[in-house]
C-alpha positions in Angstrom: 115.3 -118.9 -73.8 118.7 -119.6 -74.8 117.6 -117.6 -78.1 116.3 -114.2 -76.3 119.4 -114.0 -74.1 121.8 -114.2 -77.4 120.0 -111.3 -78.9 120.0 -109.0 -75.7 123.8 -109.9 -75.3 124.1 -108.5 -79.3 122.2 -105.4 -77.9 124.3 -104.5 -75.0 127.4 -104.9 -76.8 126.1 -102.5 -79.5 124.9 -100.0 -76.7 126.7 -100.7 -74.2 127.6 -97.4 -72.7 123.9 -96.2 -72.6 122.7 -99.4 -71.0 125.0 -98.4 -68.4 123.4 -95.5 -67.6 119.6 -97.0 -68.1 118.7 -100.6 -67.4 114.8 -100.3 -69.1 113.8 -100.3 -72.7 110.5 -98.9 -74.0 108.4 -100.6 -75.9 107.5 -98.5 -79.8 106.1 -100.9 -81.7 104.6 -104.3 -82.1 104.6 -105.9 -85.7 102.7 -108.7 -85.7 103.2 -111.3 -88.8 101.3 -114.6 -89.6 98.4 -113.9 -88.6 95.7 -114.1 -91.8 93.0 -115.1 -90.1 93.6 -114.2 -86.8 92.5 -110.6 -85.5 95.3 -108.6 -84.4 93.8 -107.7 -81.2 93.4 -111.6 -80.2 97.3 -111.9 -80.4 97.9 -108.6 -79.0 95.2 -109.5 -75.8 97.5 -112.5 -74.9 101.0 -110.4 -74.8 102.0 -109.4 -71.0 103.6 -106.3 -72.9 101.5 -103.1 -74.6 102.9 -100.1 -76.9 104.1 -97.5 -74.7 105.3 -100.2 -71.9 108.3 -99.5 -69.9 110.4 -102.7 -69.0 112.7 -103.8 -66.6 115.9 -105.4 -69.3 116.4 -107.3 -66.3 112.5 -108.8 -66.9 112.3 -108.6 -70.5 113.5 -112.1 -71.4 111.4 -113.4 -69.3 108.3 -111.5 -70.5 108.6 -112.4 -74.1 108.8 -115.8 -72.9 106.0 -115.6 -71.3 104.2 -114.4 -74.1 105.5 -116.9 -76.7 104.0 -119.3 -74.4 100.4 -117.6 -73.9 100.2 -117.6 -77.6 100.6 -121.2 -77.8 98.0 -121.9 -74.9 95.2 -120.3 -76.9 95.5 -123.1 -80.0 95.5 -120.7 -82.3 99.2 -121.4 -83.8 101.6 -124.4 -83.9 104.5 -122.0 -83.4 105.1 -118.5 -82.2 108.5 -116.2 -81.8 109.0 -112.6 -80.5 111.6 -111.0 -81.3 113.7 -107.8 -81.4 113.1 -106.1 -85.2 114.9 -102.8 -83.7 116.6 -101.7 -80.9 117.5 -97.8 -80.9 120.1 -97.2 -77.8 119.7 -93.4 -77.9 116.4 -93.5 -76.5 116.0 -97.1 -75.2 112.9 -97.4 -77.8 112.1 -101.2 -79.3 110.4 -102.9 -81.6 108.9 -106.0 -81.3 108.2 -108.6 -84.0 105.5 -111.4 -83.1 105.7 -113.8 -85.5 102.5 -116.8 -85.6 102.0 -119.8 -87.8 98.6 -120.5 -87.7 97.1 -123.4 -87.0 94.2 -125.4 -89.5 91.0 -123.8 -87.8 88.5 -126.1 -89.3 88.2 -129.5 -88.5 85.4 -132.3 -89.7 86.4 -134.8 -87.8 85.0 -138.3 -88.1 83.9 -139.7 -84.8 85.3 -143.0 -83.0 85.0 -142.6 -79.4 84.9 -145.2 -77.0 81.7 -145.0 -75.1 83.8 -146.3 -71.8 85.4 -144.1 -69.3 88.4 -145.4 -70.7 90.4 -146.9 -73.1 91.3 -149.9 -69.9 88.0 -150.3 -69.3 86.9 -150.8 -72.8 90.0 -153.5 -74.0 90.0 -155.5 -70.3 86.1 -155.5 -69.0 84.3 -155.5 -72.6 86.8 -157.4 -74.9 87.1 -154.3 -77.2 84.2 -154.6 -78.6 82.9 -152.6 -80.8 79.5 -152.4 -80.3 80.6 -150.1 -77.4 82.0 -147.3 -79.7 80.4 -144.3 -80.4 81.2 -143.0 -84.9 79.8 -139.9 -86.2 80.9 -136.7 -88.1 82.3 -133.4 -85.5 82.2 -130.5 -87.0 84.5 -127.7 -85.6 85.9 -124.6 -86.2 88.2 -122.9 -83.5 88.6 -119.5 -85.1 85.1 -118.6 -87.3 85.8 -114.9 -87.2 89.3 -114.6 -86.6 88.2 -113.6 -83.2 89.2 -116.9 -81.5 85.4 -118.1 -81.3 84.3 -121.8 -81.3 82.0 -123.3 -83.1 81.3 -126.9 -82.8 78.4 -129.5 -84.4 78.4 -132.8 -83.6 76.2 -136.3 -84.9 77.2 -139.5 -83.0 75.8 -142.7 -83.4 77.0 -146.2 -82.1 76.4 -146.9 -78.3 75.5 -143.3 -77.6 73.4 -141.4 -80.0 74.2 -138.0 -79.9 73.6 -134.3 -81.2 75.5 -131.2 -79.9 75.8 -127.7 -81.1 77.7 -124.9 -79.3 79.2 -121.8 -79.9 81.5 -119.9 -77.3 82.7 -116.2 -78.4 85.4 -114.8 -75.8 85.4 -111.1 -76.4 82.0 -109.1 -76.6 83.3 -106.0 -74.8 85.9 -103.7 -76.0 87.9 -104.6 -73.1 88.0 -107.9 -74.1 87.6 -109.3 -70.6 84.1 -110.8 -71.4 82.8 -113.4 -73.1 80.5 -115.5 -73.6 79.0 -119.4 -74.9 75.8 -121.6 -75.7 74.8 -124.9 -75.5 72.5 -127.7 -76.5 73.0 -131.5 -76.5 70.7 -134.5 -76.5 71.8 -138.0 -75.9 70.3 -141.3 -76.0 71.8 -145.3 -75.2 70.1 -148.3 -75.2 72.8 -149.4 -72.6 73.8 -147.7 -69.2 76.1 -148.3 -66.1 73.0 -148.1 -63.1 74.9 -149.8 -60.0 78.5 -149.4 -58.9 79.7 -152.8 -57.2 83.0 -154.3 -56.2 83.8 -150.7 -57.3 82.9 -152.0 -61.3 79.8 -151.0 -62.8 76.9 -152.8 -63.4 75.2 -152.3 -66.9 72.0 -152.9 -68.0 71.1 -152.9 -72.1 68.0 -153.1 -74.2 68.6 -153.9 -78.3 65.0 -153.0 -79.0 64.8 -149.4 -77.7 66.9 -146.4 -76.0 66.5 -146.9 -71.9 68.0 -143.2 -71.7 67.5 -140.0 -72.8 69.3 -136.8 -71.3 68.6 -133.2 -72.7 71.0 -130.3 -71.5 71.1 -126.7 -72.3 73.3 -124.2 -71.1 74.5 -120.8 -71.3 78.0 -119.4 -70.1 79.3 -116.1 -69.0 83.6 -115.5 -68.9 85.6 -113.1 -67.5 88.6 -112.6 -67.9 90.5 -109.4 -65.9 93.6 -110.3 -66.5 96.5 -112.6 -68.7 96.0 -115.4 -65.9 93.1 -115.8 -64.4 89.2 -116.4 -65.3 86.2 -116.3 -63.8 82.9 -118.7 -65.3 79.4 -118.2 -64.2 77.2 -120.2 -65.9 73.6 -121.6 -66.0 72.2 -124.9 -67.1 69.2 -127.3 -67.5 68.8 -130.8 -67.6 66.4 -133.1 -68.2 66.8 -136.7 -67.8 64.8 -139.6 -68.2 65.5 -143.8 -68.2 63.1 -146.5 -68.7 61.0 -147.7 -65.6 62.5 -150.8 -65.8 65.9 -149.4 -64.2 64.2 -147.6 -61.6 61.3 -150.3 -60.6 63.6 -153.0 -60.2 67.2 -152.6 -60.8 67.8 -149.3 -58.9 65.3 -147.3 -57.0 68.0 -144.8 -56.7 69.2 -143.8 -59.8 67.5 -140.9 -59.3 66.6 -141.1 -55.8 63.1 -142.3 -54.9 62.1 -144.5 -57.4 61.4 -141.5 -59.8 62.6 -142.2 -63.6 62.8 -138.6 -64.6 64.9 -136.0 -63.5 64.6 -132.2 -63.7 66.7 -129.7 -62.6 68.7 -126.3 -63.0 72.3 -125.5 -62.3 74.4 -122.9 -61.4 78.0 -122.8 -61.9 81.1 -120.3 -61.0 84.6 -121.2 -61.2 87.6 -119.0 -61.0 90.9 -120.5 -62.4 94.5 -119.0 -62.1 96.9 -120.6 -64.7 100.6 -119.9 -64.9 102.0 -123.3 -66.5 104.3 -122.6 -69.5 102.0 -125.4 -71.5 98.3 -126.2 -70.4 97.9 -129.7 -71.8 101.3 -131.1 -71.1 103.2 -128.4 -67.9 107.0 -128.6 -67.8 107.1 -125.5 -64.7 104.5 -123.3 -63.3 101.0 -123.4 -61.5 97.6 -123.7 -61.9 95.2 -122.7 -59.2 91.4 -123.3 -59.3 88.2 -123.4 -57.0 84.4 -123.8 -58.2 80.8 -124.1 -56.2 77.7 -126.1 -58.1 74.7 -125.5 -56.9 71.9 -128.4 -58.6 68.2 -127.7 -57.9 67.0 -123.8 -57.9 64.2 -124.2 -56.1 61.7 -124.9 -59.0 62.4 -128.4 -58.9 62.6 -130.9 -56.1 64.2 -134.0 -59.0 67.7 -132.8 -57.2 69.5 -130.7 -54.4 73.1 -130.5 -53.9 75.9 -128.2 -53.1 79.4 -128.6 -54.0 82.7 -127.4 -53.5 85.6 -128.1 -55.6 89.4 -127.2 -55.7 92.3 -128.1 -57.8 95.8 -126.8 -57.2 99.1 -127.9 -59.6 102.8 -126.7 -59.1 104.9 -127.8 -61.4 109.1 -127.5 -61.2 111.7 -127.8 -63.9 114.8 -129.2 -62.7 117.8 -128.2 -64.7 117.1 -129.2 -68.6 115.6 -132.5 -69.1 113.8 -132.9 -65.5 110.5 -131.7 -64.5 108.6 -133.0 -61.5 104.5 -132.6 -60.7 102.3 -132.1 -58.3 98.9 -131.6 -58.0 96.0 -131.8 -55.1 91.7 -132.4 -56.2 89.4 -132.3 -54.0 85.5 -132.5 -53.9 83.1 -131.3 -50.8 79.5 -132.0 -50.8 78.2 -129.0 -48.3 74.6 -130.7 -48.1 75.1 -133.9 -46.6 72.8 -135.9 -47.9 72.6 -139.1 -50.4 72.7 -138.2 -53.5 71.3 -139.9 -57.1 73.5 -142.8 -58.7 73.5 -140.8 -61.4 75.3 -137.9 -59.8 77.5 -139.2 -57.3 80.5 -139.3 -59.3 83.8 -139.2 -57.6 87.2 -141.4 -58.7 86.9 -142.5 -62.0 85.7 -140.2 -64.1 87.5 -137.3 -66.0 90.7 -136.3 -64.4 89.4 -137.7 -60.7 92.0 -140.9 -61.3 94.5 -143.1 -59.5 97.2 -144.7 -61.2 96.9 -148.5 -60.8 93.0 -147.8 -60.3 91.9 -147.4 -64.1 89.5 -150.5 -64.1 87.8 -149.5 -61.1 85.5 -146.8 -60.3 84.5 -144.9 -56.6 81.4 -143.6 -56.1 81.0 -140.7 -53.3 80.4 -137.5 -51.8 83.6 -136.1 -51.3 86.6 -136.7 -52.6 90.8 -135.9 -52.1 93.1 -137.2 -54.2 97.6 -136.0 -54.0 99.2 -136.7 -58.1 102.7 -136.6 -58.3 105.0 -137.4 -61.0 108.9 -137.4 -61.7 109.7 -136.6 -65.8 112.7 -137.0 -67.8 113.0 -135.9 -71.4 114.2 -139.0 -73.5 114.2 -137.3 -76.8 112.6 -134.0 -78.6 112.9 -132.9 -81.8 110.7 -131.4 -84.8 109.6 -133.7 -87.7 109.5 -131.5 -91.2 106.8 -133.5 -93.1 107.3 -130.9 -96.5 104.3 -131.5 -99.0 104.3 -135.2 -97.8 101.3 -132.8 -95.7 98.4 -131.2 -97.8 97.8 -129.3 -94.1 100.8 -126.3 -94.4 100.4 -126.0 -90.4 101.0 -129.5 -90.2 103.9 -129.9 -91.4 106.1 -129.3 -89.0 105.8 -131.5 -85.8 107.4 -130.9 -82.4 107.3 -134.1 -80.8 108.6 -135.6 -77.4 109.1 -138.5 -75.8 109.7 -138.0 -71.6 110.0 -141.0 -68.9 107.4 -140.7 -66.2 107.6 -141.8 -62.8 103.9 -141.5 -60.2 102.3 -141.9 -57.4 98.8 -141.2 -56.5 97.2 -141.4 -53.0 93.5 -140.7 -52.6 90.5 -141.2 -50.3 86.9 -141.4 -51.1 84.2 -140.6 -48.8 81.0 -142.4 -49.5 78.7 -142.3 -46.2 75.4 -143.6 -48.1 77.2 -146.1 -50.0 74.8 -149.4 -49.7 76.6 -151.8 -51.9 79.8 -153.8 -51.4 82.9 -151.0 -52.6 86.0 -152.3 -50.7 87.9 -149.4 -52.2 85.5 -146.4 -50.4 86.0 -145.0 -47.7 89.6 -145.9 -47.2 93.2 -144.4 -48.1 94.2 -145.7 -51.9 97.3 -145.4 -52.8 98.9 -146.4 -56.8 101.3 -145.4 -58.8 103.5 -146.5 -61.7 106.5 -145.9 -64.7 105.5 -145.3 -68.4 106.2 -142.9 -71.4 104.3 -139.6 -72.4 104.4 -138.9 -76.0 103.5 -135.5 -77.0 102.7 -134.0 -80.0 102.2 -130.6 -81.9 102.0 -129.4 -78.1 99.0 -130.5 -76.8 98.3 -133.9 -78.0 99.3 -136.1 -75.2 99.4 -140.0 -75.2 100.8 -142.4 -71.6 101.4 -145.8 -72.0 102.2 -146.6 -67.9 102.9 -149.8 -66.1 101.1 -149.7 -63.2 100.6 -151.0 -59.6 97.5 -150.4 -56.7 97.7 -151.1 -53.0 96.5 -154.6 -53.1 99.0 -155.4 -55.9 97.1 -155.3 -58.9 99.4 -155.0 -61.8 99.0 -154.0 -65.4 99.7 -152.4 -68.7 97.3 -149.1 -69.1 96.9 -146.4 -71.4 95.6 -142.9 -71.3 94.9 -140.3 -73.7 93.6 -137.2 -71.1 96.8 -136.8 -69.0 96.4 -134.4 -65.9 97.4 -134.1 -62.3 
């Protein structure tokens, strides 16, 4: 910031007398550098500027902001700068250069995952062992065509054998406002979570042969009308199966009457507004978002549920070094009924969390959870690696260290739970101090010293931070 308002105070001094009489500039040209795999176009899409544009000077800092920062949220480059290449005061006319370094667009990644919802749960309740890790090969490629389209290909073995293939393409139109993705995955354990209680799960394992199987294909339509905001529609099967013995005598309802096979489509829409200056790791801004999920079409009575999500985030920067967070989730299911084991996820899983709550999970229909956090930057600064790197766009590393202070309330609503879960259906509250370490932008690592309601204490760590 403090860079764009230096150059615009070189360019008034030079023209000052015509910027008294006009307070715009027009926008001539756009060179665009860096870029050698990237289409043009992609770069150009994510700019809240075109050729031709006439803009306020009062707004214009702020606009190429804004567009250094879009360029970053696409994970295309691990560093982008607009600036002025020429500024002719006679007619107000400017160019503009965009300057990317791109990223490494191809990944083969080998695989250790833990098979856990957590890294907590995995070091505490199974004495990191490592027969609960999941090692393979990932295969992924973020860019194939320089037209910012995904490819991924995954082989996991370990605690969950698994095979995924997907491809996602975001432009198909000459708009650019569609696009669109495909999936298929199969995975199989010989081990599975099928009874929550005490809010811990209960897990059941076979060495001999895999008690579950799950099949899921899927196909996904995007658009995208505008810089912010997104809409998803998209359309899934799955079919799952476990072995009779979970259903005949550990838990009739795993998939709800005693059945050990489920069936079922889904349809999805989402719609997503995102203004945060940095998506994995926001300093200011907001993120709006809403979704329904409809399970069972009609062709299959395995499953039927309706359900309403929303997420909202707002984010504040105060002065320099502080930031503070909050965000609200929420979950409604609009058919009230009791749902599968299998599918009545709530806190626990994914971004649904509580701070002090990381060894526990809630199991439930509906769900509200209020994140907030307090941030102070410690320390930033960029690492230069040189040739010490084979990787050129990793070479350079912007890295930060902040101070985090949270606190999480939520409540679970679980009208069909059956089991002993002291922490449904009742107001949670958690919260903690840590450090978030953050790397190339949106690699994002808390170590947090946390506390629950009933006093629980502890040391956790989490590597998928969110509100």
């Amino acid at each position: 910031m403090k860079r764009h308002f230096l150059l615009l105070i070189f360019y008034f001094w030079n023209g000052l007398l015509l910027f008294a009489k006009a307070d715009y500039i027009i926008i001539e040209k756009l060179i665009i550098t860096g870029n050698e795999k990237t289409n043009e176009a992609v770069i150009r899409q994510e700019l809240p500027f075109r050729i031709g544009d006439t803009i306020s000077i009062g707004v214009l800092a702020q606009k190429i902001e804004e567009g250094e920062q879009q360029l970053m949220n696409t994970n295309l480059f691990t560093d982008a700068k607009i600036t002025y290449a020429q500024w002719v005061g006679a007619t107000q006319k400017v160019h503009l250069k965009i300057a990317v370094k791109e990223t490494w667009y191809v990944y083969p990644i080998p695989v250790f995952e833990l098979a856990d919802r957590n890294f907590n749960v995995w070091w505490r309740e199974f004495n990191h062992s490592l027969q609960r890790v999941n090692i393979g090969m990932e295969f992924k490629h973020i860019n194939v065509s320089g037209w910012r389209d995904k490819l991924e290909v995954e082989f996991q073995y370990g605690f969950t054998r698994s095979y995924k293939l997907q491809y996602r393409r975001p432009y198909i139109n000459k708009k650019r406002t569609i696009g669109v993705s495909a999936l298929i995955k199969r995975s199989r354990n010989r081990e599975l979570p099928y009874v929550t209680e005490n809010n811990k799960q209960l897990f059941y394992k076979n060495e001999d042969h895999f008690i579950r199987d799950r099949w899921r294909l899927e196909t996904k339509l995007t658009w995208r009308p505008n810089y912010y905001g997104n809409h998803t529609f998209s359309l899934s099967y799955f079919n799952n199966w476990v072995d009779t013995v979970v259903t005949n005598t550990l838990n009739p309802a795993y998939f709800g009457n005693g059945k050990n096979t489920q069936r079922f489509a889904r349809f999805y829409y989402g719609f997503n507004y995102d203004r945060r200056d940095n998506r994995a790791y926001p300093w200011k801004g907001y993120n709006l978002g809403a979704s329904l999920e409809k399970d069972g079409l009609g062709f299959s009575k395995d499953r039927n549920a309706l359900t309403l999500r929303f997420n909202a985030e707002q984010y504040w920067a105060v002065k320099q070094r502080w930031s503070i967070g909050m965000g609200l989730r929420a979950k409604y299911s609009l058919l009230r009924q009791a749902q599968a084991y299998a599918n009545n996820q709530a806190v626990g899983h994914g971004r649904d969390k509580i701070s002090g709550y990381e060894l526990y999970v809630m199991d439930g229909l509906d769900l509200a959870l209020i994140r907030s956090n307090l941030r102070f930057e410690i320390w930033e600064s960029d690492v230069t690696f040189g040739k010490l790197v084979f990787i050129e766009a990793f070479r350079h590393l912007p890295f930060r260290i902040n101070a985090i202070l949270s606190s999480d309330v939520g409540y679970i609503n679980s009208p069909f739970n059956t089991f002993d879960n002291k922490f449904n259906d009742q107001l949670l509250w958690g919260g903690g101090i840590g450090l978030d370490l953050v790397f190339y932008y949106n690699f994002v690592f808390r170590a947090q010293y946390s506390i629950n309601e009933i006093g629980e204490k502890g040391f956790f760590l989490d590597f998928k931070i969110g509100i």
